[in-house]
N, C-alpha and C positions, 0 to 999 in steps of 0.2 A: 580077089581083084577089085571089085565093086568098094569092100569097107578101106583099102587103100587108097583111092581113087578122092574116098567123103573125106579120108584125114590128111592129105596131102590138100584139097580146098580148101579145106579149114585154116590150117598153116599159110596157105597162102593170104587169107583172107587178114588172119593177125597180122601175117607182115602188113599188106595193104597201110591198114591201120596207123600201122606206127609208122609207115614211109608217109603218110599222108600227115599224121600229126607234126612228123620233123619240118615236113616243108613249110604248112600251116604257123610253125614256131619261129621258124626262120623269117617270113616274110611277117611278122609279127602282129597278124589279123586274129592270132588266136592263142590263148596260155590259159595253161592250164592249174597255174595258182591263182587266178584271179578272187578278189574278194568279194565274198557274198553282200554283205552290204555298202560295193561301194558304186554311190548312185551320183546322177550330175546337180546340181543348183544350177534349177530352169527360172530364166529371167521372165519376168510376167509385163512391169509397167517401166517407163516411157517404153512405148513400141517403138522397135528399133528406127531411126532418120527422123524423129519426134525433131519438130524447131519451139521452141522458146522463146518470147522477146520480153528482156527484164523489164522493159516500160509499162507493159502490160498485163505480166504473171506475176504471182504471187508467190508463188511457191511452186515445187516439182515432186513431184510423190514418187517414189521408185520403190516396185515390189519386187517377190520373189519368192519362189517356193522350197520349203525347206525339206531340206534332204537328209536322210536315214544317217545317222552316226556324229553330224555334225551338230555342236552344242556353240557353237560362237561363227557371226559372221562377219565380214570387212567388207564395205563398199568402195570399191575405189576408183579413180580417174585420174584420163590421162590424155595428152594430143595427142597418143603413138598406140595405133591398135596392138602393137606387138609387146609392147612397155607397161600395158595397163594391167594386164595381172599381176605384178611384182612393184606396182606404182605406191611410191611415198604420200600420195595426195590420197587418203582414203581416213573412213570412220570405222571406228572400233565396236561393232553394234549389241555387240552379246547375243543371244537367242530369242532375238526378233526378227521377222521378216520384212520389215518395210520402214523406210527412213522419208523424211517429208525434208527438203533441202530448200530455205528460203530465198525468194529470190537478193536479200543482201550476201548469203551465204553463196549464192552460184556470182555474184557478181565480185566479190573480194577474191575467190576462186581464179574467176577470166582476170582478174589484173594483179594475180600473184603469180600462176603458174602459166601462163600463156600468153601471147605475142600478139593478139586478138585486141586493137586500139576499142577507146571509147564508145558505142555507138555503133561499131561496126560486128558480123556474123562469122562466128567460128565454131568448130565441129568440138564433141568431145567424146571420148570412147568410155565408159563405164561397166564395171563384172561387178560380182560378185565373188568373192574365196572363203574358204573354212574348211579346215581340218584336208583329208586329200581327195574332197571330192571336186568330179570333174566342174567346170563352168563355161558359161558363155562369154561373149562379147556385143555391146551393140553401142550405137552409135545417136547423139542425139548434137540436133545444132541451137547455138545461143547466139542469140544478139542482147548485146552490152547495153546498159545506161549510157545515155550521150552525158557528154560531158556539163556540170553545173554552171549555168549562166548567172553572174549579176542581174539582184534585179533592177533596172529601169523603169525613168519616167519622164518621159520629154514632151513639152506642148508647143504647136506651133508659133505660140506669140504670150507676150508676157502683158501685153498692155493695148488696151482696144478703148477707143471713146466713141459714142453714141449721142446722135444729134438729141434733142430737146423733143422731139415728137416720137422717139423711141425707137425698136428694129430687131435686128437677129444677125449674130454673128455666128458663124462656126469658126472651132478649131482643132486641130487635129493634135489626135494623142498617139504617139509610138510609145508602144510599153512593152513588156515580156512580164506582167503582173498585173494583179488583181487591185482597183484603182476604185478611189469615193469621191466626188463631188461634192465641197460645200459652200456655201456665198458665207459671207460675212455677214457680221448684227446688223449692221448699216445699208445694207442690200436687199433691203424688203423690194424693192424697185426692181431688182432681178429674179431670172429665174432659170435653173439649167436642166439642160434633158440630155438624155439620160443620166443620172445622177451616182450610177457607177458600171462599172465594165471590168473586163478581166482583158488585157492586152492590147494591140492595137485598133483604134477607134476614132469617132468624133464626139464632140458636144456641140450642144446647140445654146448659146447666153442670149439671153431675151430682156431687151430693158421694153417697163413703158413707159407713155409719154411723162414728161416732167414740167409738172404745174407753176412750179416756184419761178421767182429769179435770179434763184442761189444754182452754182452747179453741184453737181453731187456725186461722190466716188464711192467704190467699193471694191471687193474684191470675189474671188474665186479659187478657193484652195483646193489641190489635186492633190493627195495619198497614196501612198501604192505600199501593198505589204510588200516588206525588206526595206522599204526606201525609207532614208535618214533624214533626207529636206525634202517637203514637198513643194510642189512647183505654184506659183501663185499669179495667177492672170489679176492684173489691176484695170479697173473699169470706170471709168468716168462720162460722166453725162451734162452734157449745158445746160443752163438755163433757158426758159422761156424766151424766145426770141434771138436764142443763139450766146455760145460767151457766157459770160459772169456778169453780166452789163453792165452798163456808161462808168460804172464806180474805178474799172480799169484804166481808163482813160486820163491822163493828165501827165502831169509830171511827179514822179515817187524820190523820195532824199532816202538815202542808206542811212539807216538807225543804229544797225550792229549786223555783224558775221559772225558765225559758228562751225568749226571744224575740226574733223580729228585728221593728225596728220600721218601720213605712212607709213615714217622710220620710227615709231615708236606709242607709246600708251598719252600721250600729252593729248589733254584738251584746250583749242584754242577761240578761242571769243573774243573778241575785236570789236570795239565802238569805232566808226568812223564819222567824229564828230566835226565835218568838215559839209560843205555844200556839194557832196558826190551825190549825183542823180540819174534818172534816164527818166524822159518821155515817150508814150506810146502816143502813137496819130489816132486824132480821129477818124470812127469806121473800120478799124483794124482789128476790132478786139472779137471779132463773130469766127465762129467756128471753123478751122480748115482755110481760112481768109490767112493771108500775109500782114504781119503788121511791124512796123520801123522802132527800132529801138535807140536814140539817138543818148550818148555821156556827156555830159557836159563837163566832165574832167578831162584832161589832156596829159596823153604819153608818149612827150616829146614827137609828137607826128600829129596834130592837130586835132582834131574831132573827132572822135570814134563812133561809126554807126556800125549797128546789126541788125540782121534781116531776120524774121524768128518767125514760125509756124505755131500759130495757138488751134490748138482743137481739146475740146472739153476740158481740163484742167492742165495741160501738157503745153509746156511751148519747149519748143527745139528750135536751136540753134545750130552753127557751122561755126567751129573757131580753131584756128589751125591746122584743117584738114580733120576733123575731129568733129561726131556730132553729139550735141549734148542735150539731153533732153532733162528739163527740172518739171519739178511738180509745184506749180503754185497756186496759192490760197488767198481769195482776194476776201478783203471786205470795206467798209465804208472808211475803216482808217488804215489800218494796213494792207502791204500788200507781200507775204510770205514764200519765198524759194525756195526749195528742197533736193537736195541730188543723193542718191543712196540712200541706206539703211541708216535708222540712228542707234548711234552705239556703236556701232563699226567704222572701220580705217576707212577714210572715202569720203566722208558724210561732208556733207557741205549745207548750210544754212543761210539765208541774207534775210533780213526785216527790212524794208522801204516803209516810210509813212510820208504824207502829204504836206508836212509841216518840215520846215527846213531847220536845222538843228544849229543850236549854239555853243561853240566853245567854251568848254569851262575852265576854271584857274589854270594857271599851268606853272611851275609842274605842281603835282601831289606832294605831300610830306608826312613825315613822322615823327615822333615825339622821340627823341634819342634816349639812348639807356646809359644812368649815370651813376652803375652800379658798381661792385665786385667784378675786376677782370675773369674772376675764377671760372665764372658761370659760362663762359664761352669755352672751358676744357673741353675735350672730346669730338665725337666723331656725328656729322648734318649730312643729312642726305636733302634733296631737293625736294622743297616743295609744291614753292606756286611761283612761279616771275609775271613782272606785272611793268610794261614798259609804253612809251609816250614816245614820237614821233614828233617832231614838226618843222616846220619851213620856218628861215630865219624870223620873219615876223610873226612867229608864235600865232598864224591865225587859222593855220591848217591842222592844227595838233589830233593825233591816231591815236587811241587806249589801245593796248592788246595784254590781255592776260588769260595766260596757259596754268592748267594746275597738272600735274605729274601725278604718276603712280607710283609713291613714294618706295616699293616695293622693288622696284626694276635699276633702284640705287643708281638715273641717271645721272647724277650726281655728287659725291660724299667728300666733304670738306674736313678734314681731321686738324683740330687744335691742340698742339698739346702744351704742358704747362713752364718748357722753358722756349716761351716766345718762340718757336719753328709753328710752322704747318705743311703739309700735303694735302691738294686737291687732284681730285679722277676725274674727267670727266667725258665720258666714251671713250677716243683712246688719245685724249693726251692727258699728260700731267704736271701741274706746275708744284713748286715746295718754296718754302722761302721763310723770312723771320716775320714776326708781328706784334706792332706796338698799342697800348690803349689808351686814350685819356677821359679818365673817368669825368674829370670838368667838364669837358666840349661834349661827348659820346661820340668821339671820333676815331675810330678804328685804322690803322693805318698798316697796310701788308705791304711788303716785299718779296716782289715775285721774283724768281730767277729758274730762267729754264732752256727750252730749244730757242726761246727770243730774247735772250737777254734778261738783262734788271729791267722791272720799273717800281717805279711806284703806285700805289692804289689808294685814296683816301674815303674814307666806308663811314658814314653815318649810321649810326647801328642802335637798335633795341632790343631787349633781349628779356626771355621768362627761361623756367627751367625746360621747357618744352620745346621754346619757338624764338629762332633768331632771325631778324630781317636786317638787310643793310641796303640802303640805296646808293646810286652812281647818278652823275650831273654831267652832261657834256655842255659847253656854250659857246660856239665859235661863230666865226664867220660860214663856215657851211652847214650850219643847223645846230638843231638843240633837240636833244638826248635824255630821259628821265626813266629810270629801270629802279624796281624794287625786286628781292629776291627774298623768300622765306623761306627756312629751313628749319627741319623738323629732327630730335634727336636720333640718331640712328638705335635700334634695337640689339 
């Protein structure tokens, strides 16, 4: 009874067993083919909710310990903790445990596969996988590179004058860059502090006193890495006793003008060889003082005055709601204006001297060419016009001559050799016949276009290079003298 008792427990004990193992199978906490070597890939480095900020990291190191069976791993990443083990954003590493991810590499990342703007903080989930062992997940946050600024350079004032006994100005720099201070060769007289900085800032420009009677200008050049044009503070200082002294004072006659003009590459120089002047008053010419600018030419409305502000080498004006400020240069015989850059569209020039000016012959001439018509064949572009002004009694006569850039073809006159031509010139265009007379050197064309016929009679000289023709007007409302040289086209 007793050894049935021990083998009927026994039986019950196996069943146990296996009723226990089924259920254990069922709820699937336990199996019994499981693999002996099959272990997890335990994440080691960034500990998991690690933040990053690409402005300031350099790089992100991410480890991991390698697990039994597994010969190759993949790093991968993702914005979706549930996505990141099967994620296409990953590196193929082979049988290393540690990958170092730069921060251009985590930053080309955040703005290819994530929705995370410039500058701004977002999460990202990263494992590790290989072969079928188990893994983790963990989680780490990135702040982005802000977006790339132009760089910048702006100063508070372009141009500062300094009395005669010397001083300190300041002015202010807005920048987002690393910026130099230099003065010019002719600025021994100055001095700047701090002489460079990295972004927003001041300087401090230091004249001293000035011994002469001359005034004296310079400048102050600002730089900044990336920046293309630096910014240039112009600086001028008076003379002893204020001004440029008494030498300003009198009456000045216009000698010549210079100027480039806006629509185009043409330089213009103009002799105004007529009795055009201004006088400045006595007392007027001292520093920051007002002083009268009075023309003694008339534009149909009487006498023209201006009121101007001179302070160290600067006088500003008001002329049709418009302020204009020149730079001028005095001395015992001239007296020099300047507005803009020379060299560029803008630029304005006037010479005054103390001596009033005499009209010369009028008009100009040339020797005519009393060659081979032949030599006029082909095709002139513009080169230089050279033209005379004057009031019916010839005693006001203007010079103006512009030279061209013969390259911008504002002009091209094509002759060809059964008496026709065609001229361009911006957008009209005239064509018509042309006759010569080798006796006289008298050229004579027939225009005909959007105005009708006329006729043209052309004094002309001519090389294989270079053809000039002049025009004469003589009436009762004035007198007219233009020369025009043209140059072969290429």
């Amino acid at each position: 009874m007793k050894k049935n008792l021990l083998k009927l427990s026994a039986s019950l004990a196996v069943i146990s067993k296996v009723v226990l193992a089924t259920m254990l199978l069922g709820m699937g906490i336990w199996s019994c083919d499981k693999k002996e070597n099959e272990q997890e890939i335990t994440l080691v480095a960034p500990e998991n909710n690690a933040t990053f900020n690409l402005s300031t990291t350099n790089e992100i190191t991410f480890t991991w310990n390698r697990a039994e069976g597994v010969a190759a791993y993949t790093l991968r990443f993702s914005e979706s903790a549930t996505e990141v083990v099967t994620s296409n954003v990953k590196k193929e590493l082979g049988d290393i445990t540690s990958y170092v991810l730069t921060a251009q590499e985590a930053e080309q990342m955040m703005s290819l596969y994530t929705n995370v703007p410039p500058g701004q903080t977002g999460d990202i989930y990263w494992t590790v996988t290989g072969g079928d062992a188990q893994t983790q997940v963990r989680k780490f946050s990135v702040t982005r590179l802000p977006v790339a600024e132009d760089a910048y350079l702006n100063v508070s004032t372009h141009n500062m004058a300094f009395q005669a006994s010397g001083g300190a100005q300041t002015v202010t720099i807005v920048s987002n860059t690393a910026w130099t201070a230099n003065i010019t060769q002719e600025g021994s007289w100055l001095s700047v502090a701090p002489q460079n900085g990295n972004g927003n800032g001041t300087i401090t420009i230091t004249a001293q006193s000035n011994p002469t009677n001359v005034a004296r200008p310079a400048s102050v050049i600002l730089s900044g890495t990336g920046i293309e044009s630096p910014e240039t503070i112009s600086a001028t200082q008076a003379a002893t006793g204020g001004g440029p002294g008494t030498d300003m004072l009198g009456t000045w006659y216009l000698k010549k003008a210079e100027q480039i003009e806006g629509f185009g590459p043409a330089k213009v120089n103009t002799e105004y060889l007529a009795e055009e002047s201004f006088t400045l008053s006595e007392g007027g010419v001292f520093a920051g003082e007002i002083i009268k600018m009075v023309n003694s030419w008339n534009d149909n409305a009487g006498e023209i005055t201006k009121t101007w502000t001179y302070e160290g080498s600067l006088f500003t004006y008001m002329e049709s709601g418009n302020t204009l400020t020149y730079r001028a240069t005095p001395s015992a015989s001239e007296l020099v204006f300047e507005i803009g850059q020379a060299g560029q569209v803008g630029y304005g020039k006037a010479v005054y001297t103390k001596t009033a000016n005499t009209a010369p012959a009028f008009p100009r001439t040339i020797t005519p060419y009393t060659g081979d018509e032949s030599i006029f064949i082909g095709a002139w572009v513009m080169k230089q016009t050279e033209s005379c002004e004057a009031e019916p009694d010839y005693s006001n006569p203007k010079w103006a001559n512009v030279y061209f850039n013969v390259n911008d073809n504002l002009m091209t006159l094509t002759v060809n050799a059964n008496h026709t031509f065609s001229m361009i010139q911006g957008s009209d265009s005239v064509s018509g016949t042309w006759s010569f007379n080798a006796a006289t050197g008298t050229l004579t064309i027939t225009q005909s276009g959007k105005d009708g016929t006329s006729n043209m009679v052309i004094d002309a000289t001519s090389t294989a290079s270079s053809f000039v023709w002049v025009e004469r007007e003589d009436d009762t409302h004035g007198h007219f003298y233009s020369k025009t040289t043209l140059t072969k086209k290429n």
